[in-house]
N, C-alpha and C positions, 0 to 999 in steps of 0.2 A: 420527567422531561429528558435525562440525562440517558437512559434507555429509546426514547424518541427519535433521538435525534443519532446516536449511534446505526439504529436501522434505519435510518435516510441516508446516514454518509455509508454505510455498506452498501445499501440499494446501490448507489449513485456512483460509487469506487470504479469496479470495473468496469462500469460503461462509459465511465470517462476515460479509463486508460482506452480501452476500444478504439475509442473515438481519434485518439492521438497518434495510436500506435499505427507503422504504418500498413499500406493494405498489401494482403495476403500475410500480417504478421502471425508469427506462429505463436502457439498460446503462452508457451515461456517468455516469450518475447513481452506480450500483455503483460502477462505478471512483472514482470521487470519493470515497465513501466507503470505498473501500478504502485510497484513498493517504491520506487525512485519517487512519485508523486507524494505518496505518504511522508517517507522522510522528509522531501523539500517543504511539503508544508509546516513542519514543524520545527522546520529552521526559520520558514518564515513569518511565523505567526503563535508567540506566547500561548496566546490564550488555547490557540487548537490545540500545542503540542501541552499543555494541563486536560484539555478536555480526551486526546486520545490515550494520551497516558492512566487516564482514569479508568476511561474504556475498558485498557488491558489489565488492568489492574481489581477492578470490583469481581467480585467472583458472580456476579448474574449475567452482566455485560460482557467480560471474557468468556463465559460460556457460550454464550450465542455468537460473539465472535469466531469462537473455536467449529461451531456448529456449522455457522453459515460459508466461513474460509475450507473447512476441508471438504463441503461439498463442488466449491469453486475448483481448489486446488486437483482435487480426484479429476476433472475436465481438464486440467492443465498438464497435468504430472502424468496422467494414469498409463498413455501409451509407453513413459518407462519405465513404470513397478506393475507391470498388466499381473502379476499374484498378489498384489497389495489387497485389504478389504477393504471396506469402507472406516472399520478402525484403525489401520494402518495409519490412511489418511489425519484419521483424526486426532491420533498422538501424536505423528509427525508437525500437526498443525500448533501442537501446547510448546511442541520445542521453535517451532522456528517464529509464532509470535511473542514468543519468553525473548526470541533476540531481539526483535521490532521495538518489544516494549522499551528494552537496555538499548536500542540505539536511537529512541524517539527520545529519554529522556536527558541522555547526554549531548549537551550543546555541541555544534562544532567546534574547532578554533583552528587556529594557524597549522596545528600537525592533522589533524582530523577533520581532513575538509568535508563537503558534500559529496565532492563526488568517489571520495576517498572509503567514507563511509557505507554510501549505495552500495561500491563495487565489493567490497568486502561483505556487506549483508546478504547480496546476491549469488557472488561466491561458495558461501557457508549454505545456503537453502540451495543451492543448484546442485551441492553433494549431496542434501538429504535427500532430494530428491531424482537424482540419480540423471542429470539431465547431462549428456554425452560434454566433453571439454572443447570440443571444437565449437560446438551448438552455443554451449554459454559463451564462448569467447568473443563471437562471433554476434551476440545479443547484445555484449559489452561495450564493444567496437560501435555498434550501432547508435548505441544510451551514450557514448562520451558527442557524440554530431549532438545531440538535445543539450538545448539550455532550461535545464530542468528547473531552476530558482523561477526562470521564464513562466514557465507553460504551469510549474505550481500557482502559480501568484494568477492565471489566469483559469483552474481550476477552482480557487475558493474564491473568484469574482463570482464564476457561474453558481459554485455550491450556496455561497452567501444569498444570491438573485432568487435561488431555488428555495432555498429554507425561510427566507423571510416569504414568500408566497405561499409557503407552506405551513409555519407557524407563527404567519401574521404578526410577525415585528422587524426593525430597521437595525440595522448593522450601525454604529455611528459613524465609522470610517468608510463605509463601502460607497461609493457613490453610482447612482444612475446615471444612464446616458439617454 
């Protein structure tokens, strides 16, 4: 189940940043708002940030995570490492979800806020990945105008709507409208 439901929140990930992100965003840009999503959800919601922590942590499900992200990531990143291979990509992918996982599973608090967190996560992946310092700064500036706790909490309304149609059961907090 727990494999199930991982390939429906990866299906579902970057088409949701997509969707949010604005148009003509550049694909760093996506990304940014994809991992600003992930973290926010896991600030706001227990139970996901044990289910994605889990995620990155079981070695079959981290694998496929690793599998599925550096093929994403290669579409994201690849106009700045155009010698990278496709394994490039994909060891790059074991180090910068090793940070996702250490930053999903420590809470926020008063020194370590969200959006303290995001920008430092993004930070650290924008050098592995070689993405110019104007460009990420400039992604940054863009991601502090989002009210990301916002747009999380109205991401796992949709996710929740999606997966209970999907594997036929009720969320108990979620409500319909």
């Amino acid at each position: 189940m727990l494999f199930a439901l991982t390939e429906f929140m990866f299906s579902n990930q970057f088409g949701i940043a997509r969707g949010i992100s604005p148009e003509g965003g550049s694909p760093a840009g996506i990304y940014a708002a994809e991992t600003a999503i992930q973290l926010a959800i896991t600030e706001e919601n227990e139970n996901l940030r044990e289910i994605y922590i889990e995620a990155y942590t079981s070695p079959q499900l981290s694998e496929y995570i690793y599998q599925m992200t550096s093929t994403e990531l290669q579409k994201v990143f690849g106009s700045y490492n155009p010698s990278w291979s496709d394994s490039d990509f994909y060891e790059a992918e074991i180090g910068t979800a090793g940070m996702m996982r250490g930053y999903m599973a420590r809470p926020c608090d008063k020194y370590f806020t969200l959006r303290k967190k995001t920008e430092r996560f993004l930070r650290m992946s924008f050098s592995v990945y070689h993405v110019p310092e104007e460009e990420a700064e400039a992604i940054l500036k863009k991601l502090r105008t989002v009210d990301i706790a916002k747009t999380a909490n109205a991401v796992m309304q949709k996710l929740f709507s999606a997966l209970e149609m999907t594997f036929d059961f009720r969320f108990s907090d979620h409500k319909s409208e």
